[in-house]
C-alpha positions in Angstrom: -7.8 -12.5 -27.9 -10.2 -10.2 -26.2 -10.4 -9.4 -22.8 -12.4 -7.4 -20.5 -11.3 -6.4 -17.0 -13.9 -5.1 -14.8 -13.6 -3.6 -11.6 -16.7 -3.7 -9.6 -18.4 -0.3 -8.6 -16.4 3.2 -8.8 -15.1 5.6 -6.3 -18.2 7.4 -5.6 -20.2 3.9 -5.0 -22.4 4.3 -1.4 -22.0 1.6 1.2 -19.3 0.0 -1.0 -16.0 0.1 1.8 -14.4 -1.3 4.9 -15.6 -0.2 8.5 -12.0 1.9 8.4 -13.2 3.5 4.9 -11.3 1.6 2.4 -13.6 2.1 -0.9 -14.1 -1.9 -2.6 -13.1 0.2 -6.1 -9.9 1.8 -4.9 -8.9 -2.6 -4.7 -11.0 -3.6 -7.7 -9.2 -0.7 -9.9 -6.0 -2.0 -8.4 -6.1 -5.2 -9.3 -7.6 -4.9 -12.8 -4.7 -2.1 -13.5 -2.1 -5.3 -13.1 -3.8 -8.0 -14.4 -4.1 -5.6 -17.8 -0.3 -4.9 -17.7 0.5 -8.6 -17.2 -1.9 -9.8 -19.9 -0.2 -7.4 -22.1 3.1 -9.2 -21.5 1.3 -12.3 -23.9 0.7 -12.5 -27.3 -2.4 -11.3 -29.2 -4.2 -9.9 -26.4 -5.9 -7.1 -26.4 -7.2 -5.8 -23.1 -10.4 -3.1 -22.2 -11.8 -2.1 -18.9 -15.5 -1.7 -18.2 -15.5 0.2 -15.4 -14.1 4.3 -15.1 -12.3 6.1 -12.9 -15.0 9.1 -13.4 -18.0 7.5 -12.7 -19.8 4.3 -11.7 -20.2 2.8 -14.8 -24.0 1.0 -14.5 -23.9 -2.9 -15.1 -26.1 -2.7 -18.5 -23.7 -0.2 -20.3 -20.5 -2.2 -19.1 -22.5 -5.8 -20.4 -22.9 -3.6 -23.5 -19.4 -2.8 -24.0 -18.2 -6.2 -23.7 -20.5 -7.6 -26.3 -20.3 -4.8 -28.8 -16.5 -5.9 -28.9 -17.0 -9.1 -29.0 -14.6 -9.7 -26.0 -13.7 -13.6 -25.7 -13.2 -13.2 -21.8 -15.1 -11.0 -19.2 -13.4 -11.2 -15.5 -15.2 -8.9 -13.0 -12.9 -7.9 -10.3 -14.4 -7.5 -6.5 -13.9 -7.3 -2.7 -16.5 -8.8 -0.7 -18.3 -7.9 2.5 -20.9 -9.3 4.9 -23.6 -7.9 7.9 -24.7 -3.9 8.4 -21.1 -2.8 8.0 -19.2 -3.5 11.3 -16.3 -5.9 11.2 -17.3 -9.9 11.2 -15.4 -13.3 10.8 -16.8 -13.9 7.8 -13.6 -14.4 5.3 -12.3 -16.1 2.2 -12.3 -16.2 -1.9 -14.9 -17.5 -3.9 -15.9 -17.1 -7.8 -18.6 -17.1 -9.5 -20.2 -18.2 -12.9 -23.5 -17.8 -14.1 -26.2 -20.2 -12.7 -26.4 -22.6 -16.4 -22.7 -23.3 -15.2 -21.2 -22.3 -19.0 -18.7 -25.2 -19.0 -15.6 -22.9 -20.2 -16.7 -20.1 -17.4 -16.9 -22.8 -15.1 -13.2 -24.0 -16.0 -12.1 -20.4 -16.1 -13.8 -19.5 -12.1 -12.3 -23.0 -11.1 -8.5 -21.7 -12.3 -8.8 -18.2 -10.9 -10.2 -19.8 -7.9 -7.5 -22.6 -7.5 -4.7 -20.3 -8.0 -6.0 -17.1 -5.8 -6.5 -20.1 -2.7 -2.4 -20.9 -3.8 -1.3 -17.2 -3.9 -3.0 -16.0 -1.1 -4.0 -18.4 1.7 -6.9 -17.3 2.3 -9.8 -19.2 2.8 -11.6 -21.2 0.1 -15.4 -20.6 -0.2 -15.2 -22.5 -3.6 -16.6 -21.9 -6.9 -20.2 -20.4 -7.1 -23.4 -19.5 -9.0 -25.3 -16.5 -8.7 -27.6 -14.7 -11.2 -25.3 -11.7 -11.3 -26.0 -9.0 -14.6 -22.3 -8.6 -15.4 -22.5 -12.6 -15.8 -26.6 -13.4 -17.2 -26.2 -10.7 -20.3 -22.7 -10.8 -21.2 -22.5 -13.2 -24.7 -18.8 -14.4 -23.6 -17.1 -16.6 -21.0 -17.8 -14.4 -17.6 -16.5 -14.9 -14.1 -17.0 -13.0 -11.0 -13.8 -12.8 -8.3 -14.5 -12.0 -4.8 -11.0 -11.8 -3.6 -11.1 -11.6 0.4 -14.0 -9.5 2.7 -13.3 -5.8 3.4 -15.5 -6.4 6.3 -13.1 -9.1 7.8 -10.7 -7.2 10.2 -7.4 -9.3 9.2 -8.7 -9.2 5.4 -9.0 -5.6 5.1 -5.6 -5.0 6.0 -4.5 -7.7 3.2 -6.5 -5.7 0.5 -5.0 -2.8 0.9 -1.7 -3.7 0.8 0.5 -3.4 -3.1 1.7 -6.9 -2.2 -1.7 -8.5 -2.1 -3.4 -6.9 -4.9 -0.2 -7.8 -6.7 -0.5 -11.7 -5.5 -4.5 -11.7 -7.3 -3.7 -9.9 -10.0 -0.7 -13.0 -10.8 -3.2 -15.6 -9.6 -5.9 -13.9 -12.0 -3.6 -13.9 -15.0 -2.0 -17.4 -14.5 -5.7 -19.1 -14.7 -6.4 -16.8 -17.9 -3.1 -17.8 -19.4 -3.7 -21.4 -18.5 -7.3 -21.5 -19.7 -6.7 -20.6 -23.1 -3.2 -21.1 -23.9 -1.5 -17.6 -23.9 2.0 -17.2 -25.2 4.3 -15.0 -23.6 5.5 -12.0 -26.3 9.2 -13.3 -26.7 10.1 -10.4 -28.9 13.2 -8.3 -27.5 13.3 -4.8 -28.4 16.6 -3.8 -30.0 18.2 -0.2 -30.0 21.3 0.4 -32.5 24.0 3.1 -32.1 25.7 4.4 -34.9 29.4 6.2 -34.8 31.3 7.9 -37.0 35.2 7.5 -37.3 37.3 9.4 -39.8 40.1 6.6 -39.5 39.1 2.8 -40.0 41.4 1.8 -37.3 39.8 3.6 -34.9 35.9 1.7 -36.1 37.7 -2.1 -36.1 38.8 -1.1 -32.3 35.6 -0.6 -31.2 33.9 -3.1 -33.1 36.6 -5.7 -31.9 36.0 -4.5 -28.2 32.4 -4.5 -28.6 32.3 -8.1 -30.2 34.5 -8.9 -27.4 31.3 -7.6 -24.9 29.2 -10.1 -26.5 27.5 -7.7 -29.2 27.4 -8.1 -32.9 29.5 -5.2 -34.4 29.6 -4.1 -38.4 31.3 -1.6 -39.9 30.1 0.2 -43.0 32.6 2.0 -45.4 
């Protein structure tokens, strides 16, 4: 399965931060960077990002992208903000699909949205519409997050923090998971050690104290 992470914007974005100069991609990037190594933890996923750390990548060329892979999922990763830039009470999570209300996009926002209310306890703005690019051209199942307002004094502090972007990254990936059935990669990696005895009593010693340890011992003559 295909997925494409997108964090909104990119460092050099104008207007796009908190009153105390938090930039919204310096969250998104967070966020998308632990949903991708937890989505790697399932089987047969394969995982891009749309956005770059050099540059804001512009909304056509990331649509693009996600099409010209034929990506199954497209989650676009954001902080939100509201008013001229000062600090405000307006505060919460919402998601949003495209305005035609795709029903598997719908399905998809109402999971991400049901588990980020559960892992955060934030407010719940509810699952939304809006004519949004990364959502109107991409040819998959596309959500939008808004995980929490930079311009929301109490929220702010949240998004900055390891634990919170940690807490929607999990509540991101659970609703993927859940929505299309991922299996967790059960496969343990193994290492062997090899020694060398000159005397054979000196191998079934080890071996016997090894198996003793729980491990599976052999020796080869």
């Amino acid at each position: 399965m295909k997925i494409i992470l997108d964090a909104g914007h990119g460092y050099s974005t104008s207007g796009k931060r908190s009153p105390n100069g938090m930039r919204e991609y310096e969250f998104n990037r967070a966020v998308a960077e632990l949903a991708k190594e937890l989505l790697e933890s399932y089987q047969t996923t394969v995982v891009s990002f749309a956005h770059s750390d050099v540059r804001d990548v512009p909304l056509a060329e990331r649509t693009e992208l996600a099409n010209k892979q034929n990506a199954d999922c497209y989650v676009s990763i954001h902080a939100n903000a509201y008013g001229t830039g000062g600090w405000n009470s307006a505060g919460g999570i919402e998601t949003y699909v495209y305005p035609s209300k795709p029903r598997e996009a719908l399905a998809l926002a109402q999971k991400i949205q049901r588990n980020l209310i559960s892992s955060t306890g934030l407010r719940d703005r509810g699952v939304k519409t809006a004519d949004f690019q990364v959502l109107r051209e991409t040819k998959m199942t596309a959500v939008l997050v808004e995980c929490g307002f930079m311009t929301n004094k109490e929220e702010a502090s949240l998004l900055r923090t390891p634990l919170y972007r940690k807490r929607c990254a999990q509540a991101i990936v659970k609703a993927i998971a859940e929505q299309y059935g991922l299996r967790k990669n059960d496969k343990i990696k193994q290492y062997k050690v090899q020694v060398a005895f000159s005397e054979k009593q000196l191998a079934e010693k080890l071996a016997g104290s090894l198996k003793r340890d729980g491990f599976n011992a052999t020796i080869i003559e």
